[in-house]
C-alpha positions as a printed Julia matrix, in Angstrom:
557×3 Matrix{Float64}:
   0.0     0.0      0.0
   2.76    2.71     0.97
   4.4     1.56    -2.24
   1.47    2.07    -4.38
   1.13    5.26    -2.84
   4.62    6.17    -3.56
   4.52    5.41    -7.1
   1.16    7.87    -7.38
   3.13   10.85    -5.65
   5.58   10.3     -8.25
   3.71   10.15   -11.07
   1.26   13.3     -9.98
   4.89   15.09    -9.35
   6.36   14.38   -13.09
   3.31   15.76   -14.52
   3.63   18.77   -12.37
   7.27   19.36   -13.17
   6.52   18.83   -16.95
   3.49   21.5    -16.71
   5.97   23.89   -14.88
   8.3    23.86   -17.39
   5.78   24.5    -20.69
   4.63   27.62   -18.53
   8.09   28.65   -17.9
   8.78   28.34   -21.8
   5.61   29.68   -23.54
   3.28   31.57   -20.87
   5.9    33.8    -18.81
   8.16   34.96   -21.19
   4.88   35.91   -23.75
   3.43   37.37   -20.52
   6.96   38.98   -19.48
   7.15   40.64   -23.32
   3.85   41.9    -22.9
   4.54   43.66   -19.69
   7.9    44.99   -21.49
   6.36   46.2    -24.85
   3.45   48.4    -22.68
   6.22   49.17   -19.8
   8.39   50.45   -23.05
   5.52   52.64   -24.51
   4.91   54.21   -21.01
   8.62   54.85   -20.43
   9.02   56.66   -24.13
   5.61   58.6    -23.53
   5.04   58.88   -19.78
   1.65   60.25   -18.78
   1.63   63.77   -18.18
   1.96   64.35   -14.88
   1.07   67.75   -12.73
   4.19   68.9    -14.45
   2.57   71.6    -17.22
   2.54   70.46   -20.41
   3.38   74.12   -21.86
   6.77   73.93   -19.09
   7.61   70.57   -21.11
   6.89   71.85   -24.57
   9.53   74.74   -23.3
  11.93   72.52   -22.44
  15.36   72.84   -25.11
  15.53   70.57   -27.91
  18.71   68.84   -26.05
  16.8    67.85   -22.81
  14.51   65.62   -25.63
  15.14   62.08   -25.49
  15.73   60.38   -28.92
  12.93   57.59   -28.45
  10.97   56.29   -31.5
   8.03   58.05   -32.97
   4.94   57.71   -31.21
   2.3    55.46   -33.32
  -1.03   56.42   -32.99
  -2.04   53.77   -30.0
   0.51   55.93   -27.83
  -1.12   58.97   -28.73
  -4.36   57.96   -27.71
  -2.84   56.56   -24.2
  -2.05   59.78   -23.02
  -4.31   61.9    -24.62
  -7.73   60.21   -24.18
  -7.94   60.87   -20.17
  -5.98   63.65   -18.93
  -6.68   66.93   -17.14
  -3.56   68.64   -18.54
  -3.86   71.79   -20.37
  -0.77   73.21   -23.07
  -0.11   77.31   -22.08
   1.25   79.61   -23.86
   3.11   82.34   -23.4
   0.4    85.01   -23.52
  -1.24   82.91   -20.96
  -3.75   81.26   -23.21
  -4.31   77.33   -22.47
  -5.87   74.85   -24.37
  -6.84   71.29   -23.17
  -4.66   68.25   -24.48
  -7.39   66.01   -24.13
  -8.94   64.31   -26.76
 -12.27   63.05   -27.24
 -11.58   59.37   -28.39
 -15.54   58.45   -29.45
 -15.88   62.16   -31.38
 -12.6    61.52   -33.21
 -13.76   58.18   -34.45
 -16.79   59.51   -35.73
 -15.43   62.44   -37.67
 -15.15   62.44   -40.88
 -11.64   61.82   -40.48
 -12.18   58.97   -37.89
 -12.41   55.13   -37.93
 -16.1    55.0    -39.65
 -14.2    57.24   -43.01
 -13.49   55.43   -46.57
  -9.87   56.6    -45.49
  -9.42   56.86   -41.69
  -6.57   59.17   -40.79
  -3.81   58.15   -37.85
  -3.1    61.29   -35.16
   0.65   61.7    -37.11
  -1.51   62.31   -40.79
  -2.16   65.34   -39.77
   0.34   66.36   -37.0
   3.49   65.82   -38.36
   5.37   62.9    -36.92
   8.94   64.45   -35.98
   9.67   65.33   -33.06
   5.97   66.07   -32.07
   5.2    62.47   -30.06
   8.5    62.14   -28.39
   7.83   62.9    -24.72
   8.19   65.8    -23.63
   6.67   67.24   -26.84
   8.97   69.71   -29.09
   8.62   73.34   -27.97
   5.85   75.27   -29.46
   6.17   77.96   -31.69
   3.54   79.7    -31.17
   2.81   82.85   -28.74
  -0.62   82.36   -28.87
  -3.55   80.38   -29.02
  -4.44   81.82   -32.35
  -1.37   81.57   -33.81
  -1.27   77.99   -32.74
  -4.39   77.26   -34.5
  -3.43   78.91   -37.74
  -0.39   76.78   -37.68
  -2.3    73.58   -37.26
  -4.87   74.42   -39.86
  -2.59   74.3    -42.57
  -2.14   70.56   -41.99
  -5.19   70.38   -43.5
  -3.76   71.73   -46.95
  -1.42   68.11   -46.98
  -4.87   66.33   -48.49
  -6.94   69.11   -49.38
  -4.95   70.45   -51.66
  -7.68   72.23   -53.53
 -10.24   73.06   -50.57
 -13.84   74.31   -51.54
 -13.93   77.79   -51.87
 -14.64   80.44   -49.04
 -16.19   83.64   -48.75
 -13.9    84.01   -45.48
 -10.87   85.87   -45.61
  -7.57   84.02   -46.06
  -4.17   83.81   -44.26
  -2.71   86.95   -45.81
  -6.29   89.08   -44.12
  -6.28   90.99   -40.8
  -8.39   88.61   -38.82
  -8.09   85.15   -41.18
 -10.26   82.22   -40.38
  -8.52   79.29   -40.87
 -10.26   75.75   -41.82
 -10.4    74.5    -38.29
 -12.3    77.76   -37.34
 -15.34   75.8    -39.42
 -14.45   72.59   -39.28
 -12.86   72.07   -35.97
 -10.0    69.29   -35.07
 -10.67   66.17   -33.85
 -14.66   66.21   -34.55
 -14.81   67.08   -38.44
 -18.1    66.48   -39.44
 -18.88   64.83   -42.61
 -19.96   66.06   -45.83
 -23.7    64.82   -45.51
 -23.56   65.71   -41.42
 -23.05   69.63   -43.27
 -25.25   69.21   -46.16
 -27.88   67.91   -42.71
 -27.43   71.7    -41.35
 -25.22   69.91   -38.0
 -22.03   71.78   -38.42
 -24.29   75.46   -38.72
 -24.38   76.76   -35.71
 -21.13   76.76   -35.42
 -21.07   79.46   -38.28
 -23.65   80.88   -36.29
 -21.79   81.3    -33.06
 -18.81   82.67   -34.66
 -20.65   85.76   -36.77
 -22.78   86.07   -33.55
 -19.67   86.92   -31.56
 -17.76   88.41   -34.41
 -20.45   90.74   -34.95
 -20.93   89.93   -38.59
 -24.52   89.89   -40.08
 -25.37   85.97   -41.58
 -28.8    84.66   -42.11
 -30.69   81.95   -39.57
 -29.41   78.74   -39.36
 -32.25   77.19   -41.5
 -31.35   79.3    -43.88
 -27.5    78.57   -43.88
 -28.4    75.33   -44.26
 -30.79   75.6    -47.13
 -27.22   77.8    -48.95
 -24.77   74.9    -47.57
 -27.34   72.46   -49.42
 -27.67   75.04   -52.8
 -23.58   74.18   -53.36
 -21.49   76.25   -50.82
 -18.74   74.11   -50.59
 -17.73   73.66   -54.39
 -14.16   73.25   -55.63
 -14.38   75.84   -58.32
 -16.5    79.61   -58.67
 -19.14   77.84   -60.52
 -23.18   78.95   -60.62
 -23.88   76.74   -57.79
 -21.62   78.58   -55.56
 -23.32   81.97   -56.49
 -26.64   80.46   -56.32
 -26.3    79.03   -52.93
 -26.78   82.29   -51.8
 -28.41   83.98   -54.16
 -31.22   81.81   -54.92
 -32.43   82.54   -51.25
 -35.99   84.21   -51.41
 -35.86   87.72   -49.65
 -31.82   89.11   -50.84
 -32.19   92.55   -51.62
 -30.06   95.6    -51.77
 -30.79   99.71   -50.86
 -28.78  102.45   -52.39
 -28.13  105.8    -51.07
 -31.46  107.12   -52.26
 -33.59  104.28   -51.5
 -33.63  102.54   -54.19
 -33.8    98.77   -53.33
 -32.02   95.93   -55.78
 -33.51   92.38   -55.59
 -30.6    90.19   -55.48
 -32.54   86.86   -55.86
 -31.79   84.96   -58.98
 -34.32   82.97   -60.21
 -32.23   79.31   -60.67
 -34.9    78.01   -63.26
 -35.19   80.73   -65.12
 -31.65   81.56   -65.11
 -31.21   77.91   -66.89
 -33.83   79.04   -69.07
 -32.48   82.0    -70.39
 -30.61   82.44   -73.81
 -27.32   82.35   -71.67
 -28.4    79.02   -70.05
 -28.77   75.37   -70.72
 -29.72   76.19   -74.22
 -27.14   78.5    -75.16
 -25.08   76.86   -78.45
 -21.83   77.75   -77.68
 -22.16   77.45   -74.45
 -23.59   77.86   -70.94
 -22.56   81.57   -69.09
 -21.22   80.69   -65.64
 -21.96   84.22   -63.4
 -18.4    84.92   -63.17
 -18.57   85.49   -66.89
 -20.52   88.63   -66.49
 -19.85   89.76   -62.75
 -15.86   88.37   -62.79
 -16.87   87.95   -58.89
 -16.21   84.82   -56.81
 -15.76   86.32   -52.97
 -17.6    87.15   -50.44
 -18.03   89.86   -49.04
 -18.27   91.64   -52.22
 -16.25   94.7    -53.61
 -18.64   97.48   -52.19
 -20.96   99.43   -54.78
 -20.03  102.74   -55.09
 -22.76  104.22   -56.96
 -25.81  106.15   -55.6
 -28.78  104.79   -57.29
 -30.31  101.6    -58.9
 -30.07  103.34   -62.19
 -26.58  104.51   -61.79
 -25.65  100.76   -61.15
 -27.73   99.39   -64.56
 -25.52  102.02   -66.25
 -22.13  101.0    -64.76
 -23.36   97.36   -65.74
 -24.69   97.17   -68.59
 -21.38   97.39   -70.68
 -20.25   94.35   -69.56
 -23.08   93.13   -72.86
 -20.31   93.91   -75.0
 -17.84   91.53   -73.86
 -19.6    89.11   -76.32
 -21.99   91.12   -78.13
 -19.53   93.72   -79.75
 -20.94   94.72   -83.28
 -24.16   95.06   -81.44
 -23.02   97.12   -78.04
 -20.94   99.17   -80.51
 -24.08  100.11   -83.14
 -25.95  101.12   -79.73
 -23.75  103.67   -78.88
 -24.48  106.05   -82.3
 -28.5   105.06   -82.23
 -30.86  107.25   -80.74
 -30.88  105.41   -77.28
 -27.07  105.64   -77.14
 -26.75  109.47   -78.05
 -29.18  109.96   -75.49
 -27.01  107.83   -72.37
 -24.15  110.02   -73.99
 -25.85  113.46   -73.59
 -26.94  112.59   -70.04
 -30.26  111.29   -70.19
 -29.79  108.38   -68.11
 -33.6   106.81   -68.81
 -32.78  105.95   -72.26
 -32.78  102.1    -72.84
 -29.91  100.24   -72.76
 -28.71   96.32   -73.36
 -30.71   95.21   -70.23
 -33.35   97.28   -70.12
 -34.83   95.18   -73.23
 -33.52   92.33   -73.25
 -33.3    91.46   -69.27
 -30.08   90.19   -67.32
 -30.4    87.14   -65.74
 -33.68   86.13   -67.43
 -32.87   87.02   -70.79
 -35.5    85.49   -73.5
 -35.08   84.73   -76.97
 -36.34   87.81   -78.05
 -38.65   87.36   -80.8
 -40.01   84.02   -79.41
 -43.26   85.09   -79.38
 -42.99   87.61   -81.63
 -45.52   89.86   -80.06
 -42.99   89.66   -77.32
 -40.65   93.03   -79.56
 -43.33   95.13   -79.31
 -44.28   94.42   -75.45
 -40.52   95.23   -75.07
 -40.92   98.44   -76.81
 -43.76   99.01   -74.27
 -42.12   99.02   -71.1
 -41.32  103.04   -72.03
 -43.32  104.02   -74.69
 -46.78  102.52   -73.33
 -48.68  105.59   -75.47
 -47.23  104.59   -78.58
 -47.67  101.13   -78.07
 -51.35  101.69   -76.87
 -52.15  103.53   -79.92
 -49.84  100.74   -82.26
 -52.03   98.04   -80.26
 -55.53   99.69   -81.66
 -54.02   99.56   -85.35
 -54.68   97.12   -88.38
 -51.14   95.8    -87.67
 -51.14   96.04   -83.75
 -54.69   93.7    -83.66
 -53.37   91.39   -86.15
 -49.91   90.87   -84.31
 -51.09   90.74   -80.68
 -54.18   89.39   -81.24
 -53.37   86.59   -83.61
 -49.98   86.47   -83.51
 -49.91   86.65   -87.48
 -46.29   87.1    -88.32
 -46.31   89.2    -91.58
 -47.5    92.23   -89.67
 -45.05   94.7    -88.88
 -43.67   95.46   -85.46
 -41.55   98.13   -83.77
 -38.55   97.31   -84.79
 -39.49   96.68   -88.53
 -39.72  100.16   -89.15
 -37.58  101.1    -86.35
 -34.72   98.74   -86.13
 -33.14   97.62   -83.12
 -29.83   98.26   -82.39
 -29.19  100.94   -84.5
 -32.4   102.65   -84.08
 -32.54  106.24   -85.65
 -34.64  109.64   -84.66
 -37.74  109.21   -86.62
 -38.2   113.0    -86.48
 -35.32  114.1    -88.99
 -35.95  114.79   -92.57
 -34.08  111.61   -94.14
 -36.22  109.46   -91.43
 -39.03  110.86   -93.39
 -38.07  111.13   -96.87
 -37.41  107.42   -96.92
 -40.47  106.34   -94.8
 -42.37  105.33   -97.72
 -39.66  102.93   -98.43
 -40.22  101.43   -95.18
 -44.16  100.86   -96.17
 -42.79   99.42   -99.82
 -41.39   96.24   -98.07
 -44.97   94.61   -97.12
 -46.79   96.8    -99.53
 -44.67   96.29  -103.26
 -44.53   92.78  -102.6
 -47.3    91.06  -104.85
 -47.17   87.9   -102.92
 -47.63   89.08   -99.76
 -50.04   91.09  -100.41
 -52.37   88.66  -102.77
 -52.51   86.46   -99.16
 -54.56   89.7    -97.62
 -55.87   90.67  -100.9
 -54.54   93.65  -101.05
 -53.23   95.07  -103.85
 -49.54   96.65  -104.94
 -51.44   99.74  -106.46
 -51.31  101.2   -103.15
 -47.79  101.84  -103.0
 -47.39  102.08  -107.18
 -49.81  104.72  -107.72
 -48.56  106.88  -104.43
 -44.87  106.74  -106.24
 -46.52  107.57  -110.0
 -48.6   110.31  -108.7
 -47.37  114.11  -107.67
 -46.65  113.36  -104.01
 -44.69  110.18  -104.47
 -42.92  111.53  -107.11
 -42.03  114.61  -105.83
 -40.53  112.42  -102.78
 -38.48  110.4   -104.72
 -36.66  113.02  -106.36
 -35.72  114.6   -102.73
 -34.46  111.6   -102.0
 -31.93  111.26  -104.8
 -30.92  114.53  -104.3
 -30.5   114.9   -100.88
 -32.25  113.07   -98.41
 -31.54  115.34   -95.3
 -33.19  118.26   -97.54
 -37.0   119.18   -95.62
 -40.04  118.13   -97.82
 -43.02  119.23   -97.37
 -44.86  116.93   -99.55
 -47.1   114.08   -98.32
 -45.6   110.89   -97.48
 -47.61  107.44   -96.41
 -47.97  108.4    -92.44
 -49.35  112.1    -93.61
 -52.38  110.61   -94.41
 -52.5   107.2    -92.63
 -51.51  108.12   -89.55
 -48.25  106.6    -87.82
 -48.87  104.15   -85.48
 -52.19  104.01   -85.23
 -53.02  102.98   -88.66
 -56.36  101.5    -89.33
 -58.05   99.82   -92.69
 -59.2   102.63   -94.8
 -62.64  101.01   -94.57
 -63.04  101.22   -91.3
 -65.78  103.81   -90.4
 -63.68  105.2    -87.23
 -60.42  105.71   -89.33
 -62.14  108.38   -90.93
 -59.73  108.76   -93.95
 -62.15  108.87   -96.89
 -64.8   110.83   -94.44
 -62.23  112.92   -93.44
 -60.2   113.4    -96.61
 -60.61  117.15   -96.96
 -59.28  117.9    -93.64
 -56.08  115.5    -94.07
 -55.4   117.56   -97.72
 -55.88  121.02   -95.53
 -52.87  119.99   -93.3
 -50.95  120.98   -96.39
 -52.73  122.58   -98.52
 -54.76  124.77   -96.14
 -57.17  126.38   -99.26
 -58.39  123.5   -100.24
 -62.34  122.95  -101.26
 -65.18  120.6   -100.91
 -64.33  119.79  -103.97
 -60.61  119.2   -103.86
 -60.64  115.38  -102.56
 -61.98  114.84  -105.78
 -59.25  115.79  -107.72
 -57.37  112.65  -106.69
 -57.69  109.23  -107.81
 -56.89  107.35  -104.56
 -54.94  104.4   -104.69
 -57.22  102.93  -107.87
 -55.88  103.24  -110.98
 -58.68  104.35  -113.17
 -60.45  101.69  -114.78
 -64.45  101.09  -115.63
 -65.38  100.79  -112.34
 -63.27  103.26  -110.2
 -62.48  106.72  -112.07
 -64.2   105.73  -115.54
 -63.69  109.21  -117.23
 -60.15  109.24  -116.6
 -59.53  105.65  -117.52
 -61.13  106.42  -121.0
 -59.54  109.86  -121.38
 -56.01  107.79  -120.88
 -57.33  104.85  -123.18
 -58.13  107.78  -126.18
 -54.76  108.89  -125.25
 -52.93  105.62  -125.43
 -54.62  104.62  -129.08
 -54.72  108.43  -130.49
 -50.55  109.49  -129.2
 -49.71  106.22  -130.99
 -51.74  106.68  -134.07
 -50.72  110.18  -134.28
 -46.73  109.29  -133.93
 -47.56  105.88  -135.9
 -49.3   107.87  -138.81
 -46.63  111.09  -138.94
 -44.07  108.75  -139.17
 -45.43  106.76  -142.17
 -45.84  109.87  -143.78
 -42.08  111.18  -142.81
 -40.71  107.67  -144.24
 -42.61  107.47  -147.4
 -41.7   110.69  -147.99
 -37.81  110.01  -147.2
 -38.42  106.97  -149.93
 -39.64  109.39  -152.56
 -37.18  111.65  -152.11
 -34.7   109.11  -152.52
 -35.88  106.92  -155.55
 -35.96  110.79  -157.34
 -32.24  111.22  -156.55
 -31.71  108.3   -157.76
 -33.15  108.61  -161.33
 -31.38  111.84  -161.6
């Protein structure tokens, strides 16, 4: 029995020895490594202690011990719970703790595409040896300036600002926005999170900024955009309620209209190709340049010149037309480029084509009231027909020219000749070319015509077209309310102030004679044309039989 028992003691003993010595080989010296690799961090990076971090960043560079760079587990070993603060020498402190759960859900933390290490952005020198390399900095605000360039190392081509930039007074750097360690994403901004932060900072900076809802609604309209583009203009300036007061009063509604900006002749549809708003306005800061002018009109004036940038031949035939002489000789409410055809809405501007003469309208509302009432008006804004004339047919348009000079009126009839001398045209209406044929063949027309190759700028006081039909208002000469044939008298004593009853019926009208409209004179011309004929036909047989005689005489001796 004590033998068995001996044997047992033995065997329970060689087991133990053998277990011993596998824990001796694997467990204590894994254990033992262990305990050196985290004893090793601590003694390169000791925590900070009550000794001031800002008294160890002073320390000199040769008091630094050369230990290995700090990866980014170290950094978070002293940094994530400590109640140690970095000063500076104006006195300024800043904590040096760090928020481990906000870093790792920052846009640059462990939930990112790319998650960024502590050294990516704090450069990986001398910076996570412990004690720390001495700071550079005075000040808190310098410090952060320094720091925020980090950011350039990635963002080499940040979205644009409307803040000032390093080389202003008061700069605001990107961690003034965007903070450190808890960079919010790009859809945690475009969610109106990072906001208030703007908010706070203009609040205590005493800079005007809209509400936050309203920052948000801009952040979401393209804020942060790499280049100038309309998206960055439009995030603000599609915001209902932007307006402007001059001097005077005069108030400038700075909203833009997105849709029909796209919509616009400069827009999506333009063929060469879309304007961007730097094009025009060669603006891409904020605050802008301040305006310098006194009124709303002043600043249409000072703008409207920028037109010729593209539109050269154009600009350049406005400044010798009757609008342009006008600007030149001071009268500042004389159209120019934007006054007809718009600035940031600009339509095609003959699409309708009514659409010329409402134009027109917007400062000559009488003429256009009593142009509306005509034949041509009704037919044009009433049925859109397009053969009808409008302003700008008789008028032009970019080199329009004072209707009240003597060549403007010598040529008018011209100017009725286009629609009215053209046979096909006219057979649509059933109208006839006789109109404009026997005003030219009769003494008026002719009369006219003759000035005009002569010298045009010479003053006539003969009857042209609008003498008798009127200018703008011009209605069908069968219309009982014209009043041309019932007032016929009293348009011939405008020039010819002795005129009788029976002086209207001197003229032919428009008709040339025929059986049914002047029959006398049509058969006093129809003996004319057979007798002159005869007459010439007959004295001329006689002359050459005579000749004939004459010569078969000589000829006989």
């Amino acid at each position: 029995m004590d033998l068995f028992n001996n044997k047992r003691h033995l065997i329970w003993g060689f087991v133990g020895a053998v277990l011993a010595c596998l824990i001796a080989i694997y467990v204590l010296p894994t254990q033992a490594a262990e305990e050196q690799d985290i004893t090793a961090v601590i003694q390169s990076h000791p925590p900070i202690t009550e000794l001031n971090q800002g008294e160890t960043a002073l320390l000199p560079d040769s008091h630094l011990p050369l230990n290995q760079i700090a990866d980014d587990a170290a950094c978070r070993l002293c940094h994530q719970d400590t109640e140690s603060v970095v000063e500076f020498p104006s006195g300024e402190t800043i904590s040096a703790q760090v928020d481990l759960t906000t870093l790792a859900n920052s846009a640059h933390g462990t939930a990112a595409d790319d998650p960024l290490e502590c050294y990516s952005c704090h450069q990986p020198v001398n910076d996570y040896q412990q004690p720390h390399a001495p700071l550079t900095a005075d000040t808190l605000r310098e410090y952060e300036l320094e720091q925020a360039t980090n950011c350039e190392t990635c963002h080499v081509q940040p979205h644009l600002t409307s803040h000032p930039g390093p080389e202003a007074e008061n700069p605001v750097a990107c961690t003034d926005c965007h903070g450190g360690h808890d960079v919010l994403t790009v859809e945690q901004w475009q969610a109106g999170e990072g906001t208030q932060v703007c908010a706070d900072c203009h609040l205590a900076a005493e800079v005007p900024i809209v509400d936050t809802g309203k920052l948000t609604e801009i952040v979401q309209a393209g804020l942060f955009t790499p280049q100038p583009d309309n998206s960055y203009c439009l995030s603000c300036h599609s915001q209902e309620g932007l307006s402007f007061t001059f001097p005077n009063g005069d108030v400038l509604n700075l909203t833009i209209d997105e849709q029909a900006l796209h919509d616009s002749v400069h827009g999506e549809a333009n063929s060469w190709q879309p304007l961007a708003c730097t094009d025009c306005h060669e603006i891409d800061s904020f605050p802008h340049e301040p305006v310098t002018v006194e009124t709303l009109r002043d600043y249409n004036l000072q703008q409207y010149p920028l037109c010729g940038r593209c539109h050269e031949p154009k600009y350049d035939q406005t400044l010798d037309d009757v609008h342009g002489m006008a600007i030149a000789e001071g009268v500042e409410e004389a159209a120019v480029c934007t006054d007809c055809h718009g600035a940031h809405d600009t339509p095609i501007p003959n699409e309708p084509r009514e659409r010329i003469s409402y134009t027109c309208e917007q400062c000559h509302s009488t003429i256009f009231e009593e142009y509306a009432s005509s034949v041509h008006g009704e037919a044009l804004l009433s049925e859109s027909n397009p053969d009808v004339p409008t302003c700008i047919n008789c008028h032009e348009v970019h080199n329009i020219t004072d209707p009240t000079t003597a060549l403007f009126r010598i040529r008018s009839p011209q100017l009725c000749a286009e629609c009215h001398a053209d046979e096909e045209l006219m057979a649509e209406y059933d109208i006839s070319t006789d109109v404009f044929d026997t005003y030219v063949a009769d003494f008026h027309g002719t009369t006219v015509t003759l000035f005009e190759h002569q010298d045009p700028n010479v003053e006539t006081n003969k009857a042209v077209c609008y003498d008798c039909h009127g200018v703008h208002a011009i209605k069908s000469p069968d219309d009982p309310e014209a009043g041309i044939k019932a007032n016929l008298l009293e348009t011939c004593q405008q020039c010819h102030p002795d005129a009788t009853t029976n002086f209207p019926d001197t003229w032919t009208s428009h008709f040339k004679p025929s059986l049914q409209n002047n029959p006398l004179v049509f058969l006093v011309n129809l003996f004319y044309q057979i007798v002159i004929p005869a007459t010439v036909g007959f004295f001329g047989f006689m002359v050459a039989t005579d000749i004939y005689r004459r010569i078969r005489l000589r000829l006989r001796g």
